[in-house]
N, C-alpha and C positions, 0 to 999 in steps of 0.2 A: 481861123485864129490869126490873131495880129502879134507880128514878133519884131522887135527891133533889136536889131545888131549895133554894136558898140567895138571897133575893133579894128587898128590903125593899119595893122598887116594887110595889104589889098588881096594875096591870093586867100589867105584864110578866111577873110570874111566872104570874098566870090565864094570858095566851097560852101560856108554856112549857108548863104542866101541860098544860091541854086540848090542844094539839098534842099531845105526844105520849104524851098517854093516848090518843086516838084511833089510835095507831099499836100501841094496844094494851099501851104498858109498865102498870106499875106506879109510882106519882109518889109520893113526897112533900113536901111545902113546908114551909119556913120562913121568918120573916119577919124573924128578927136573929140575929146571930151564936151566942148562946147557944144557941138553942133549936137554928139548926142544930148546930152541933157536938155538942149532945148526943145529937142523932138519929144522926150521922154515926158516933157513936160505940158505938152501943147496938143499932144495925142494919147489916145485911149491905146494899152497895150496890152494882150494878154502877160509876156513875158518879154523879158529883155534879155536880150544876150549881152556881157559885159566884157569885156578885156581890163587887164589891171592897170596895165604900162599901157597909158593913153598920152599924146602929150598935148599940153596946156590944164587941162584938171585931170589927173590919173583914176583910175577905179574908183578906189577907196572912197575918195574925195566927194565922186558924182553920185557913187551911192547912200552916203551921209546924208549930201545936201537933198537928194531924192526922198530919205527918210525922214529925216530930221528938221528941215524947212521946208521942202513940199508937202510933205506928210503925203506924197504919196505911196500906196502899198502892191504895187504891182511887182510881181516876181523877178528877182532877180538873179541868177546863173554867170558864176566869176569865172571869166577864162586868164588861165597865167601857168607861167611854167615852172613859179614861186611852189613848191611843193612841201615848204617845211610846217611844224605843225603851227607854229606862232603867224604865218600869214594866212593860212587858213582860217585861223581863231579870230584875227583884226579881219578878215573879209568879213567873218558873219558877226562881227561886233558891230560892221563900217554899217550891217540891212541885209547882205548877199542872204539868199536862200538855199543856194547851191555852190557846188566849188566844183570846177573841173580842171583839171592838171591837162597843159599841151605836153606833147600829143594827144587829142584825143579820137575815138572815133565819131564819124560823123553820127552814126545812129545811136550811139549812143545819147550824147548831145540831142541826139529829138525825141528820145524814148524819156530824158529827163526836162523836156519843154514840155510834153505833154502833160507828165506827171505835176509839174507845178500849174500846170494852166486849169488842169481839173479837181486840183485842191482847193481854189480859188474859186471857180465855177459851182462849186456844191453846194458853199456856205457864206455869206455874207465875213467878211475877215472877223470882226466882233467873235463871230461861232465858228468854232471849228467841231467837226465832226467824223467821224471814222467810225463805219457798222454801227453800232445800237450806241458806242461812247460820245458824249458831244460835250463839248463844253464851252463856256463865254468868257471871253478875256476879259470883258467889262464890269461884269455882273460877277464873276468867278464860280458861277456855279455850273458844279459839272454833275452828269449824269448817266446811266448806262441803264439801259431799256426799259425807259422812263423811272427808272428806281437811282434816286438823289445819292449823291458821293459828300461827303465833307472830308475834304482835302486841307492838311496845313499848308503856310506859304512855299515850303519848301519842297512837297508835292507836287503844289501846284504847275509851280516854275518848270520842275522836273518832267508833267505830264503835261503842259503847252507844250514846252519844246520839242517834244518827242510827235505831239499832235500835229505840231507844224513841220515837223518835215517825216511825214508818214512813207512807208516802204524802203526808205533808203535806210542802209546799216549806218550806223553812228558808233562813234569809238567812246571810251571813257573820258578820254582829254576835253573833247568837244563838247559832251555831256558837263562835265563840269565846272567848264565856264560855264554853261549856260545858268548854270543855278548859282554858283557862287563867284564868278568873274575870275580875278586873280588872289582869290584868298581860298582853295578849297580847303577841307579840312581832313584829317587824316585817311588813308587810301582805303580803309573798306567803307567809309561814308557813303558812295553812290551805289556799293554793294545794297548796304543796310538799307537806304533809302529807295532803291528800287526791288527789293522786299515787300516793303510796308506796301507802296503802292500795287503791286501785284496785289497782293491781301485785298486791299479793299476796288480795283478796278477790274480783276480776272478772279479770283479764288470762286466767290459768289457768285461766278455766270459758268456756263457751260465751256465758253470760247475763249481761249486766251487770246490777247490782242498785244503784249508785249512780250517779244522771244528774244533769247540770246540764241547772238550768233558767233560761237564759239572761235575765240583767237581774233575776233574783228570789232566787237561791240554789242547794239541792241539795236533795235527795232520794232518799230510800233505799226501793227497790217494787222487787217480784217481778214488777208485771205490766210489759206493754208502755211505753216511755216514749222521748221524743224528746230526745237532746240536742243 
C-alpha cells in the first residue's frame, strides 16, 4: 500500500511514517501544502494522510483543489486538533473521508488507513458496494442480492453516504449535512428517513446492514452488529 503524509509537525509525521512503514507500506511525506499536493498529484496513492494547519495552502484548501480541480478520488484522513462539529462538517464538505482529532493513536490511524484503502480496492468509486448491497453513483441504481432497489433522491443521498464511509459510526449532525447541507429540516427527518430506507434496504433480506448505535449514531456493516 502507498500512503502519503501531509503534516508540517516533523515528530508527528516521523511517528506516522515509521509506524506504518513498519507495517510494511510504502510512505511518503510532506511538510507543507505545496509539496504535498504536488506529490498527491503526480503519484498513485492508496490514501493520504492530511493535516489541517498546513502552511502555504492549509488542509481544506489542498483537499478542495484535490477534489474539485484534480478530480482526483483517492482517500483522504484529516488530522487536526480542530475538534468542533462545524470543522469536522467543512473537512468532509472540503472531500476528507475521515476525520481524526490529535491526539490520536497511532493504530488507530492505520486500522482507519486500511479501512479506506480496501473500500476503494473493492469497487471501482462509480460502485460502491458492501455484502450483497451495491450501488452506482452514476447510474443511481442500487441493489441487494441482485434484487433492484428504487430509491428517492433523498434516500439516495442518505444510503451513498452511509456506503461511503462503511463501518465507522456516524452521528446525526454529519448525517445531515450530508443530505441536506445547511438547510436540514425538522429533527425527526433523518429518524423518519432512515426508517423508510431500512424498509426497503434491510426489512426484505435476512441481514440488516444499517444499525443504531445507541447515544453515537449509525452505521452501515455487513459484519455482525448490536442495535
Amino acid at each position: 500500500m502507498n500512503v502519503l503524509i501531509i503534516e508540517d509537525n516533523q515528530d508527528i509525521a516521523a511517528s506516522i511514517y515509521d509506524y506504518l512503514e513498519a507495517l510494511g507500506y510504502t510512505v511518503d511525506a510532506a511538510g507543507d501544502g505545496v509539496t504535498g499536493l504536488h506529490l498527491a498529484l503526480t503519484n498513485d496513492y492508496d490514501v493520504v494522510v492530511l493535516d489541517l494547519g498546513l502552511p502555504v495552502i492549509d488542509g481544506m484548501d489542498l483537499c478542495r483543489r484535490l477534489r474539485q480541480d484534480a478530480r482526483r478520488l483517492v482517500p483522504v484522513i484529516m488530522l487536526t486538533a480542530r475538534d468542533s462539529l462545524e470543522n469536522k462538517l467543512e473537512g468532509f464538505k472540503s472531500g476528507a473521508d475521515d476525520y481524526l482529532i490529535k491526539p490520536f493513536a497511532l493504530k488507530e490511524l492505520a486500522a482507519r488507513v486500511k479501512v479506506l484503502s480496501e473500500r476503494i480496492s473493492r469497487a471501482p468509486a462509480s460502485q460502491l458496494q458492501i455484502g450483497d448491497l451495491s450501488l452506482n453513483v452514476e447510474t443511481h441504481e442500487v441493489s441487494r442480492s441482485g434484487k433492484h432497489i428504487n430509491l428517492n433522491p433523498t434516500l439516495f443521498r442518505l444510503l451513498t453516504f452511509l456506503m461511503q464511509n462503511p463501518y465507522r459510526v456516524i452521528n446525526r449532525e454529519e448525517l445531515e449535512y450530508a443530505v441536506w447541507q445547511d438547510c436540514p429540516p425538522d429533527s425527526d427527518a433523518l429518524r423518519t428517513h432512515l426508517s423508510n430506507l431500512r424498509q426497503v434496504i434491510d426489512k426484505p433480506f435476512g441481514h440488516p446492514l444499517i444499525h443504531t448505535v445507541r447515544g453515537f449514531g449509525y452505521k452501515l456493516t455487513d459484519k455482525n452488529a448490536e442495535d
